[in-house]
PDB file of N, CA, C and O in Angstrom, chain B, residues numbered from 101:
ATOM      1  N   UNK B 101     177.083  29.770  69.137  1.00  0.00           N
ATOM      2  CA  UNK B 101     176.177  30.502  69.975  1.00  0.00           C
ATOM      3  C   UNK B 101     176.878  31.760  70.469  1.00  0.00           C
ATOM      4  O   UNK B 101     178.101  31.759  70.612  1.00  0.00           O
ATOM      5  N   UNK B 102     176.037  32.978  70.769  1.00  0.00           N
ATOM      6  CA  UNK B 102     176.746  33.827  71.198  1.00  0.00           C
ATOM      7  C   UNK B 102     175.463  34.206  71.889  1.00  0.00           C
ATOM      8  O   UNK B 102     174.307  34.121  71.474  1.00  0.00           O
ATOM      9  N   UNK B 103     176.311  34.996  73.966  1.00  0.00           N
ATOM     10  CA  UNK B 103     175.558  35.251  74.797  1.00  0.00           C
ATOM     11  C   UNK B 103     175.853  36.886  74.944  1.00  0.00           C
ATOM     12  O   UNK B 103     177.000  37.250  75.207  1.00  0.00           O
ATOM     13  N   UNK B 104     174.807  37.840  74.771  1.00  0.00           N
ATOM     14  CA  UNK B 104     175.347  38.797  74.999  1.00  0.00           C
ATOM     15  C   UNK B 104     174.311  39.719  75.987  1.00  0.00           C
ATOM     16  O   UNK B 104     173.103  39.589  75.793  1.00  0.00           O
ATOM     17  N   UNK B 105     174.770  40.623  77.017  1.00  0.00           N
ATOM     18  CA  UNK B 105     173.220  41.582  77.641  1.00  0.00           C
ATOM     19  C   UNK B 105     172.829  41.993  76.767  1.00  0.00           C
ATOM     20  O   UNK B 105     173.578  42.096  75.795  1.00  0.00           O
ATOM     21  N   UNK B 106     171.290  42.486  76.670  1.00  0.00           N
ATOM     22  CA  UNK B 106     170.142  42.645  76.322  1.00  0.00           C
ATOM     23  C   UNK B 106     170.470  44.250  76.149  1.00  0.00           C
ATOM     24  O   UNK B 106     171.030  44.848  77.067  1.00  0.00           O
ATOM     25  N   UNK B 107     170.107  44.899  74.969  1.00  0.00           N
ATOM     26  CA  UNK B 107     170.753  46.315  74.483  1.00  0.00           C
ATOM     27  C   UNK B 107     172.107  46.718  74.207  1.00  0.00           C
ATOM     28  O   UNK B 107     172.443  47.823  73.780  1.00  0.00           O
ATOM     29  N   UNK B 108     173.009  45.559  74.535  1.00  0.00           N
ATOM     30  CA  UNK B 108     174.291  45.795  74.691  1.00  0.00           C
ATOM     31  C   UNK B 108     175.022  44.326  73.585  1.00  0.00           C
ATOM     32  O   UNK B 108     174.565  43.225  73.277  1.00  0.00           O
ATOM     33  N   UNK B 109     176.120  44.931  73.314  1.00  0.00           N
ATOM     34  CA  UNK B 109     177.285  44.291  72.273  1.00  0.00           C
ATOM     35  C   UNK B 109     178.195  43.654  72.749  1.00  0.00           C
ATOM     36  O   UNK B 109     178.715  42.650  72.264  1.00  0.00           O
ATOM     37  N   UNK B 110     178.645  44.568  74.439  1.00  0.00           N
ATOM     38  CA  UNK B 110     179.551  43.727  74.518  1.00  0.00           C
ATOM     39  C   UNK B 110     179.057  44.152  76.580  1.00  0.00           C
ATOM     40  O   UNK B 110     178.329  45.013  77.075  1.00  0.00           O
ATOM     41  N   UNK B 111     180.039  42.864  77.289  1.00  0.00           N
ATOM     42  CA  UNK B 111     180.768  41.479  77.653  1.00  0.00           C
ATOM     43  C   UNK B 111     179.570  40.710  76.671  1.00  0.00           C
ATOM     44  O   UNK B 111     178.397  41.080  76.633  1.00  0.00           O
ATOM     45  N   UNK B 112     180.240  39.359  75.755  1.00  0.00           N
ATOM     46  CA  UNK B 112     179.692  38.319  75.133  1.00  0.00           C
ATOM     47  C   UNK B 112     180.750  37.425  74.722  1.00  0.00           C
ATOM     48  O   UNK B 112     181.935  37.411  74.391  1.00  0.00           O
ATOM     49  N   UNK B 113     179.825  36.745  74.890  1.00  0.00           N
ATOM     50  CA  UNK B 113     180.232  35.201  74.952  1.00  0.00           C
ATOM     51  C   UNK B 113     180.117  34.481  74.183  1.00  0.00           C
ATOM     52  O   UNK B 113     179.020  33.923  74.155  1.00  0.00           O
ATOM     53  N   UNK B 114     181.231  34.045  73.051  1.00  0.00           N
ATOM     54  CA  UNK B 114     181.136  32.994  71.779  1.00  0.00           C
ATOM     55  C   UNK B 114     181.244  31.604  72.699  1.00  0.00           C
ATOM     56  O   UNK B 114     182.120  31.333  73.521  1.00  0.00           O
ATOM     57  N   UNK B 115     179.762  30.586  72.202  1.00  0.00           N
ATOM     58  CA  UNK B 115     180.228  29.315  72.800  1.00  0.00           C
ATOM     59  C   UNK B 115     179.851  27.967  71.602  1.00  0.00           C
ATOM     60  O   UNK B 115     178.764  27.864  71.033  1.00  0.00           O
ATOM     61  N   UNK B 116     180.730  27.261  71.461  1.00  0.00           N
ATOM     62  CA  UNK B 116     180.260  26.067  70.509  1.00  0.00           C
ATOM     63  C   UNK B 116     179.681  24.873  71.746  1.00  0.00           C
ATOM     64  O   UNK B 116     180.173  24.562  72.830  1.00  0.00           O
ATOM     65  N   UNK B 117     178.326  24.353  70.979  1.00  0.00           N
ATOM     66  CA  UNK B 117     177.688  22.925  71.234  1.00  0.00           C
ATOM     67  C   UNK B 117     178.632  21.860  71.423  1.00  0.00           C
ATOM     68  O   UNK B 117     179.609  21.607  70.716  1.00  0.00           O
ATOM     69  N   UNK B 118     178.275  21.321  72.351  1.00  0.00           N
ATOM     70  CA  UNK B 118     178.923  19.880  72.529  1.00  0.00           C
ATOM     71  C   UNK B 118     178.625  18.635  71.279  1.00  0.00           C
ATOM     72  O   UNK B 118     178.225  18.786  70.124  1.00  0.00           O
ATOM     73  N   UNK B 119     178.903  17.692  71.844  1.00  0.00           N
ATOM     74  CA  UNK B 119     178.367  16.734  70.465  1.00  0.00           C
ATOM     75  C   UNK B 119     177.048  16.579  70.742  1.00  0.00           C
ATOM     76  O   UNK B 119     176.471  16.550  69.655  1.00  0.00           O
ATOM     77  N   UNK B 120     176.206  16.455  71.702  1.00  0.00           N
ATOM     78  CA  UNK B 120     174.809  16.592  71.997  1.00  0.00           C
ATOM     79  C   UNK B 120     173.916  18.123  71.542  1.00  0.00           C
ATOM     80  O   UNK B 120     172.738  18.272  71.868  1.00  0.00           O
ATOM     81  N   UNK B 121     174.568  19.014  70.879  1.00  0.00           N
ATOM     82  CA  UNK B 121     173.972  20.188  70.668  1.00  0.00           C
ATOM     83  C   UNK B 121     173.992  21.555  71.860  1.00  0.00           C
ATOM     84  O   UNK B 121     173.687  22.727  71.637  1.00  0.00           O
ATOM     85  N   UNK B 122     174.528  20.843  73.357  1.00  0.00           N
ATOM     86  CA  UNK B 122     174.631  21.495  74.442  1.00  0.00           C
ATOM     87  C   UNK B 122     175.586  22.582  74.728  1.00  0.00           C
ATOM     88  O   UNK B 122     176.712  22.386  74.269  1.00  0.00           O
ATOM     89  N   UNK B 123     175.393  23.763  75.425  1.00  0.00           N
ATOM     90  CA  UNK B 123     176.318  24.233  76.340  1.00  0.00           C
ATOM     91  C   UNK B 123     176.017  25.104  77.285  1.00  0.00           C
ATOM     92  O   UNK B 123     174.847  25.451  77.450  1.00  0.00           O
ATOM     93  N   UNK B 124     177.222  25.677  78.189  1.00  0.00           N
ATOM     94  CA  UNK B 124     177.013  26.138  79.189  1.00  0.00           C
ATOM     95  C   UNK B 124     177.397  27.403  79.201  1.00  0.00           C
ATOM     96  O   UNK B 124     178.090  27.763  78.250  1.00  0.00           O
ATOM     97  N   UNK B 125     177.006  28.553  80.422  1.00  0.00           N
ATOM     98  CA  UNK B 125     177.437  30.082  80.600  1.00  0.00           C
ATOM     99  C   UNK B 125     177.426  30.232  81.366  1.00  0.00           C
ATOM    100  O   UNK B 125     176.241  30.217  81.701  1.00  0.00           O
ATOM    101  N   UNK B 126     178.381  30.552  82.655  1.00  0.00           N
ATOM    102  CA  UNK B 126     178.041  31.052  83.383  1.00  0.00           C
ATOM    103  C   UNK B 126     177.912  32.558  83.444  1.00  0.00           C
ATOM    104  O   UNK B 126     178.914  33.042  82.916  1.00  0.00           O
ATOM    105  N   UNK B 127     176.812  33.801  84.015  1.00  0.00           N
ATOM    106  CA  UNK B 127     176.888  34.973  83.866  1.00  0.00           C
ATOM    107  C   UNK B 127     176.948  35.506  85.165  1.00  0.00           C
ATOM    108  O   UNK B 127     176.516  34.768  86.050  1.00  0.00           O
ATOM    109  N   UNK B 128     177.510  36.943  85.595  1.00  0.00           N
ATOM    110  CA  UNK B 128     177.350  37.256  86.643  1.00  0.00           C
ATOM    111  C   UNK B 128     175.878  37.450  87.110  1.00  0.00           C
ATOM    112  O   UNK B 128     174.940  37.601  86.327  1.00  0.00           O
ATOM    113  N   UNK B 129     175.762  37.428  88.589  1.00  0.00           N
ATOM    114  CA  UNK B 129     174.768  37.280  89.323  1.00  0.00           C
ATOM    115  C   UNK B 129     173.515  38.514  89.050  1.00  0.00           C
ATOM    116  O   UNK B 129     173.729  39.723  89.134  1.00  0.00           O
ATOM    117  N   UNK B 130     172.097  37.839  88.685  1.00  0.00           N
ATOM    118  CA  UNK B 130     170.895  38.987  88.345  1.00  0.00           C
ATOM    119  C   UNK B 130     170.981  39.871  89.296  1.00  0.00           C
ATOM    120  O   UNK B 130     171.868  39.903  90.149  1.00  0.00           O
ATOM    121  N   UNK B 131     169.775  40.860  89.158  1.00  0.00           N
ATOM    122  CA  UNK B 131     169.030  41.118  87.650  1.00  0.00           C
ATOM    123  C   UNK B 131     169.626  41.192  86.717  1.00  0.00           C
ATOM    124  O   UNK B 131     170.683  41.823  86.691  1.00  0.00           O
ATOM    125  N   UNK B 132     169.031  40.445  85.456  1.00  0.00           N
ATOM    126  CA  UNK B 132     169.949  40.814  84.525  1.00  0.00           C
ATOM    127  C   UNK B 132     169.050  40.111  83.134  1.00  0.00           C
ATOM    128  O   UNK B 132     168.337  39.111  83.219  1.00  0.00           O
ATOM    129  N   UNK B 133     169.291  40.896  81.902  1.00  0.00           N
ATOM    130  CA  UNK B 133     168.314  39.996  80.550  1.00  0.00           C
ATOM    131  C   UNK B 133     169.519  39.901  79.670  1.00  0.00           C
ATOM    132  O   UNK B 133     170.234  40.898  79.564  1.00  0.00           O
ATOM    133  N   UNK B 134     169.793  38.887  79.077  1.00  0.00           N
ATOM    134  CA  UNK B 134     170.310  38.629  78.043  1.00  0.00           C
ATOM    135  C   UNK B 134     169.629  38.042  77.139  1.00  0.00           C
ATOM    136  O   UNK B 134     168.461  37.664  77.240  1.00  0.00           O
ATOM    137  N   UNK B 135     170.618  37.908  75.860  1.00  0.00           N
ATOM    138  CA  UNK B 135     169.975  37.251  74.698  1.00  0.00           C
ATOM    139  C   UNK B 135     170.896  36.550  73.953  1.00  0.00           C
ATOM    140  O   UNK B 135     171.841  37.084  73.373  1.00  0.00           O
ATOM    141  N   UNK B 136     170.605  35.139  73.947  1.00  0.00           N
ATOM    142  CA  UNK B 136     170.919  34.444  73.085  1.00  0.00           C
ATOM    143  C   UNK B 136     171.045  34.429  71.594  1.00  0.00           C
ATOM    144  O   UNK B 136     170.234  35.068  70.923  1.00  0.00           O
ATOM    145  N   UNK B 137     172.259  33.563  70.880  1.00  0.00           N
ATOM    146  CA  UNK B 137     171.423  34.291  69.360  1.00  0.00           C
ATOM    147  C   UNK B 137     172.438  32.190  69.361  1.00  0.00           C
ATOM    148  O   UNK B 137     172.989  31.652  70.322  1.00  0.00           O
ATOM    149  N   UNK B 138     172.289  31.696  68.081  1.00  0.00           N
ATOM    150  CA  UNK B 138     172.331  30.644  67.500  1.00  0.00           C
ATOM    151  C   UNK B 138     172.416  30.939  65.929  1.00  0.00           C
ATOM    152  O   UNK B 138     171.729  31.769  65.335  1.00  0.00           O
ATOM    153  N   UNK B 139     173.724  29.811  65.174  1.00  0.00           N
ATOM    154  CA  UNK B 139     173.574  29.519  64.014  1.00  0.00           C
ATOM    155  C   UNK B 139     174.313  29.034  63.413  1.00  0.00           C
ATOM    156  O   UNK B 139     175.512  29.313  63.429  1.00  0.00           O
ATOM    157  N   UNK B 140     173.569  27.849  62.462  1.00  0.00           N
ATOM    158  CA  UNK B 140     174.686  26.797  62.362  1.00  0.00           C
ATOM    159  C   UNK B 140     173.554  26.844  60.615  1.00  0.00           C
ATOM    160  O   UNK B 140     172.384  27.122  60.353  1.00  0.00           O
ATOM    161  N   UNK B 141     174.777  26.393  59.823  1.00  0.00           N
ATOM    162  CA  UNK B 141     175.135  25.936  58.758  1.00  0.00           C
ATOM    163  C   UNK B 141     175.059  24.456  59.086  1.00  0.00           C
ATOM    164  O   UNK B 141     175.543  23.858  60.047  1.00  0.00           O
ATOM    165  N   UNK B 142     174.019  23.799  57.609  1.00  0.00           N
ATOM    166  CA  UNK B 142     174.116  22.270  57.306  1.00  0.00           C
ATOM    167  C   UNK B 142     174.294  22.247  55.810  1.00  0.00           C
ATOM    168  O   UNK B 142     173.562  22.900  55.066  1.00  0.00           O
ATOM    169  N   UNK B 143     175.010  21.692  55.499  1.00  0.00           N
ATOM    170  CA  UNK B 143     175.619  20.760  54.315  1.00  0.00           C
ATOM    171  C   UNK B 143     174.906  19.825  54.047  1.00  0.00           C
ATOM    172  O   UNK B 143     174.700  19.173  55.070  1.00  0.00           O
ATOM    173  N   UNK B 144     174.122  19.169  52.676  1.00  0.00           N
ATOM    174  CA  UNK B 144     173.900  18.231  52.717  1.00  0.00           C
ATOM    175  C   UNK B 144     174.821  17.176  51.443  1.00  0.00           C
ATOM    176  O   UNK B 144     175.359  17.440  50.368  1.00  0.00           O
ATOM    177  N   UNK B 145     174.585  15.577  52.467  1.00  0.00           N
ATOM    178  CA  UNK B 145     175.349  15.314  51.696  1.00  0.00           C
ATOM    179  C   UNK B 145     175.086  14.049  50.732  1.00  0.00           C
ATOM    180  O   UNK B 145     174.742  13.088  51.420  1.00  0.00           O
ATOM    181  N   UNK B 146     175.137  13.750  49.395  1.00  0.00           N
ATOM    182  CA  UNK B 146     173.900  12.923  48.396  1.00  0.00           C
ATOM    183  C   UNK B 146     175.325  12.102  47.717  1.00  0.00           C
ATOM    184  O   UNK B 146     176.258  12.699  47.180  1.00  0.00           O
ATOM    185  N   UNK B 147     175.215  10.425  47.910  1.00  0.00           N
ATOM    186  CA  UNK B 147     176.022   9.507  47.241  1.00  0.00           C
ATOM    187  C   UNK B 147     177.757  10.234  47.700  1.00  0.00           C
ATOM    188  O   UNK B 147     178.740  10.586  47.047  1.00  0.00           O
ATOM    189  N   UNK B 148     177.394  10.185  49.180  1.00  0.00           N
ATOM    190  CA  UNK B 148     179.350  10.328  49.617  1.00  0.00           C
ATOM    191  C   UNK B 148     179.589  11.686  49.709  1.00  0.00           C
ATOM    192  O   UNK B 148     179.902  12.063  50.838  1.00  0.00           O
ATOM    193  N   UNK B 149     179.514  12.777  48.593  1.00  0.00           N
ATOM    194  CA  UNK B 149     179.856  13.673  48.519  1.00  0.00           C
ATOM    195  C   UNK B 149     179.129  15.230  48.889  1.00  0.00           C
ATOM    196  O   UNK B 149     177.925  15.193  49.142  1.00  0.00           O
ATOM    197  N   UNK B 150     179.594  16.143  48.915  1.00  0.00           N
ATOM    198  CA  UNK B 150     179.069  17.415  49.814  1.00  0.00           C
ATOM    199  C   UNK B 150     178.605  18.096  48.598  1.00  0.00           C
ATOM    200  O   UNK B 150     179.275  18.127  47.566  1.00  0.00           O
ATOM    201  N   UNK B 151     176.899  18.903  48.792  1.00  0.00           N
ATOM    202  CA  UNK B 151     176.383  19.610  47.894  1.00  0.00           C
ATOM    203  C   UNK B 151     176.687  21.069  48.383  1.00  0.00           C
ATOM    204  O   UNK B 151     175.746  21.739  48.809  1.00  0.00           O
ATOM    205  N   UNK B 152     177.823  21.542  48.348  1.00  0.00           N
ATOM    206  CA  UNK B 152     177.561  22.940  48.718  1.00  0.00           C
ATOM    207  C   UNK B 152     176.669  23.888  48.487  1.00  0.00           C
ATOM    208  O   UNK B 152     176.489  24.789  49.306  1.00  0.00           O
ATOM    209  N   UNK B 153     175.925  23.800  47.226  1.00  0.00           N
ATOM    210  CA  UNK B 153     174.910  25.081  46.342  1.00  0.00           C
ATOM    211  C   UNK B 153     173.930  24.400  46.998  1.00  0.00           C
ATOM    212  O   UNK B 153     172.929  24.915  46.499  1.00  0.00           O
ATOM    213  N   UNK B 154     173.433  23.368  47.994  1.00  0.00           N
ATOM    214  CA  UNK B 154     172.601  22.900  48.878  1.00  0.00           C
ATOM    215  C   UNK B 154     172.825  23.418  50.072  1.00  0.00           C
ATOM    216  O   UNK B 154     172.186  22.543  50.657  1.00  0.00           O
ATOM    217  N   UNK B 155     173.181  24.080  50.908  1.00  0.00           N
ATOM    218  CA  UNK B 155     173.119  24.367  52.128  1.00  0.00           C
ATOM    219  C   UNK B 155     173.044  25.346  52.697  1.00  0.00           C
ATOM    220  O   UNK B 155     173.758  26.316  52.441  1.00  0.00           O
ATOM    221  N   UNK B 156     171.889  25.312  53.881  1.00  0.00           N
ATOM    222  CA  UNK B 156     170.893  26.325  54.530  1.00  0.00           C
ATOM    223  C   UNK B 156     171.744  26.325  55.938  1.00  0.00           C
ATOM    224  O   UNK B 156     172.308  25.480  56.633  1.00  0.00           O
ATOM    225  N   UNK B 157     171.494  27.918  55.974  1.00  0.00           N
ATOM    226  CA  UNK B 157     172.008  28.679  57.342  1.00  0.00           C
ATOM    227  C   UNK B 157     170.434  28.846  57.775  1.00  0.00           C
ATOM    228  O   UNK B 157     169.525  29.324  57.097  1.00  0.00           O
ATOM    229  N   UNK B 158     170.371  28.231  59.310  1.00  0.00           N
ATOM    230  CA  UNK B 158     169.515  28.257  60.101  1.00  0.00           C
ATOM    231  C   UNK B 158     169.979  29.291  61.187  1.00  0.00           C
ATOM    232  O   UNK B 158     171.077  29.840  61.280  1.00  0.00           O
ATOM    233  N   UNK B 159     168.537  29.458  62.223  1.00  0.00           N
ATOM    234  CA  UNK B 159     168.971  30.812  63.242  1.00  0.00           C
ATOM    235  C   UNK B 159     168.068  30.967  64.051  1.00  0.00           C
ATOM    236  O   UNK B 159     166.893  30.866  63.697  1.00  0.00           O
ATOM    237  N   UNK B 160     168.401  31.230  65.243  1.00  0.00           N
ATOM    238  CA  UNK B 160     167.255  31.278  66.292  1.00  0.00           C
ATOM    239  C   UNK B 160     167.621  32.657  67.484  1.00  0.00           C
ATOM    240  O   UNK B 160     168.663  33.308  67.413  1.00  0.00           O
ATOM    241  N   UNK B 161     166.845  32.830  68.235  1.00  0.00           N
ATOM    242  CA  UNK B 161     167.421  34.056  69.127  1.00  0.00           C
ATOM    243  C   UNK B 161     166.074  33.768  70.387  1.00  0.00           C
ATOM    244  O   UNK B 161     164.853  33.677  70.522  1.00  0.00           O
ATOM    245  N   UNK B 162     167.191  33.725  71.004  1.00  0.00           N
ATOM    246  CA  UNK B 162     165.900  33.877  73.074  1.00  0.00           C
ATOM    247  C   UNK B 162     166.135  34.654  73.507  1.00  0.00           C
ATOM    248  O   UNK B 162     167.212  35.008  73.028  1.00  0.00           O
ATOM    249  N   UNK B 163     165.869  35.220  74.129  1.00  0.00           N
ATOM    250  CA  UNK B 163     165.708  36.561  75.794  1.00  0.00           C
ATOM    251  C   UNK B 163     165.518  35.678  77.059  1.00  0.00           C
ATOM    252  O   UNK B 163     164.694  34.819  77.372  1.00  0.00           O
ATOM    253  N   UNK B 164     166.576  36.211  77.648  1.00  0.00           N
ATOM    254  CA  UNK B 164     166.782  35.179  78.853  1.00  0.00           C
ATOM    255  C   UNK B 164     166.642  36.073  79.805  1.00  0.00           C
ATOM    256  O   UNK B 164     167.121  37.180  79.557  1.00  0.00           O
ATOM    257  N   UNK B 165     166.034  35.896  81.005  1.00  0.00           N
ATOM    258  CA  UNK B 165     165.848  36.812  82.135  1.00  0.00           C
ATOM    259  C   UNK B 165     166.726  36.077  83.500  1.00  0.00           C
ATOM    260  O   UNK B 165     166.370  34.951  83.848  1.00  0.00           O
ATOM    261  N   UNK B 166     167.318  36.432  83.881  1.00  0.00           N
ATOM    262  CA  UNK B 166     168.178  36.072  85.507  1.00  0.00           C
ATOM    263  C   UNK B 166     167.952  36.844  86.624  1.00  0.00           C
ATOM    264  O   UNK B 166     168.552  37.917  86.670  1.00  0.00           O
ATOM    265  N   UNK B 167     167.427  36.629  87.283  1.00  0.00           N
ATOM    266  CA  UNK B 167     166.891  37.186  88.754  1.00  0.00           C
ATOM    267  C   UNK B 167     168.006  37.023  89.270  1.00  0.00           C
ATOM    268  O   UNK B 167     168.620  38.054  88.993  1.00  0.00           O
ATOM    269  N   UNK B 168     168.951  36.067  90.118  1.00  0.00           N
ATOM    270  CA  UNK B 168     169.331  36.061  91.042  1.00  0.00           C
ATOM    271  C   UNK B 168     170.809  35.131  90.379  1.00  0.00           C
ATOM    272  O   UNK B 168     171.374  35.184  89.286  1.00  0.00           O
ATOM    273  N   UNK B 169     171.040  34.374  91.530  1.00  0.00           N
ATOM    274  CA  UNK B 169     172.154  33.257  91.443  1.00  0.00           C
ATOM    275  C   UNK B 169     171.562  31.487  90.298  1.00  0.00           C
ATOM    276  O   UNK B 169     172.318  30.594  89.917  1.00  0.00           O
ATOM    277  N   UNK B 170     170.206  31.579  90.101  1.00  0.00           N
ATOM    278  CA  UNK B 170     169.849  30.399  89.954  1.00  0.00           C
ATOM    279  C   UNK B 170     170.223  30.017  88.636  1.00  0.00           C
ATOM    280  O   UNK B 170     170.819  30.857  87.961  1.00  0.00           O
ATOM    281  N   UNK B 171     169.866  28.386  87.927  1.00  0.00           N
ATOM    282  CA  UNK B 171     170.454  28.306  86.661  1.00  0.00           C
ATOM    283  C   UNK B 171     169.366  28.473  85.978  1.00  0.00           C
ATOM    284  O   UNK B 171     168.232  28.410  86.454  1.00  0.00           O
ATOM    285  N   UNK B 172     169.731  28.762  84.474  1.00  0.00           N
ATOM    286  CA  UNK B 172     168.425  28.901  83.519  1.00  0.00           C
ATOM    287  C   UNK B 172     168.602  27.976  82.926  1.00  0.00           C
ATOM    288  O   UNK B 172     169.789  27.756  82.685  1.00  0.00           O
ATOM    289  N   UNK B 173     167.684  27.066  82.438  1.00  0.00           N
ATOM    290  CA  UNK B 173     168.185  26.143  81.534  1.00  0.00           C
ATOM    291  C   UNK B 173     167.071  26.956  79.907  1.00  0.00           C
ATOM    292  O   UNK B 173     166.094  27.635  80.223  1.00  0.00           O
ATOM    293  N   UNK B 174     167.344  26.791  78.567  1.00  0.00           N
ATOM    294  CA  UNK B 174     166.613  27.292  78.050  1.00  0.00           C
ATOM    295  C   UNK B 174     167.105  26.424  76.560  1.00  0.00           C
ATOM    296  O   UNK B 174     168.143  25.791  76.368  1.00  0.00           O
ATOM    297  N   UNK B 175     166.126  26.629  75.773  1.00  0.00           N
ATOM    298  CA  UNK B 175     166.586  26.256  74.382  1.00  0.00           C
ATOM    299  C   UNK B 175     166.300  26.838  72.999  1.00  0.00           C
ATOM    300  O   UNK B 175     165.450  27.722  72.891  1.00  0.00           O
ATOM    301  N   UNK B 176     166.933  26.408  71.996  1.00  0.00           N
ATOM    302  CA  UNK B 176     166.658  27.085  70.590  1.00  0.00           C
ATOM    303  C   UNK B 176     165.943  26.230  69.523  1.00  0.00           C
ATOM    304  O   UNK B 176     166.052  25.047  69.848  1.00  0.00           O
ATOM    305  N   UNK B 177     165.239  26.378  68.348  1.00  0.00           N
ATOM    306  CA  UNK B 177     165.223  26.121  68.198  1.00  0.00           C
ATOM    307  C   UNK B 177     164.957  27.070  66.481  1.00  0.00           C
ATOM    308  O   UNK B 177     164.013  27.826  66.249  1.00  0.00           O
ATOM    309  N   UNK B 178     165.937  26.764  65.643  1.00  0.00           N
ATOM    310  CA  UNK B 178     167.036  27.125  64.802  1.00  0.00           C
ATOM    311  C   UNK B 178     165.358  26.636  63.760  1.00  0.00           C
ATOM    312  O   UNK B 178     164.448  25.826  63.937  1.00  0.00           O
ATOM    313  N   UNK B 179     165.776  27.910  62.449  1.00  0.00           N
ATOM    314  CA  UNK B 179     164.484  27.894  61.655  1.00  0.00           C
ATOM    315  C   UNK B 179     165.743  28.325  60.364  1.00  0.00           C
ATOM    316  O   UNK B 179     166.912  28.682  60.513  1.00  0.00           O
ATOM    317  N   UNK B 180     165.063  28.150  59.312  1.00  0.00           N
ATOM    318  CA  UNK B 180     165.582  29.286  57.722  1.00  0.00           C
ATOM    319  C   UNK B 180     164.983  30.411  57.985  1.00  0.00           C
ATOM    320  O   UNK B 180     165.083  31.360  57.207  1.00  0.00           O
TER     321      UNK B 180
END
């Protein structure tokens, strides 16, 4: 995952999922829009072994808005 402001490249934030798919950011205090981006690579795998010439890069992207101090909770949900 990577968190970055909204028109902008950089302060951003590379973050990997927990084993539940989760994680966290804290950002400085709103107003403020950022945007999320997501993407993960799956492998599939047929009788034990890994099909590499099988596997799809998925990808998703949110716009997150922060008013103030509060938390956002938000989610993705990763397409071809």
């Amino acid at each position: 995952m990577e968190v970055h402001p909204l028109g902008k490249k950089s302060p951003h934030w590379e973050l990997f999922s927990d084993h539940r798919g989760e994680f966290a950011q804290r950002v400085p205090p709103g107003p403020a829009d950022y945007v999320v981006d997501g993407t993960v690579e799956i492998v599939p795998i047929e009788n034990g072994s890994q099909k590499t010439h099988k596997k799809k890069k998925l990808k998703a992207e949110a716009k997150v808005h922060i008013e103030r101090e509060e938390r956002q909770d938000i989610s993705l949900h990763l397409t071809e």
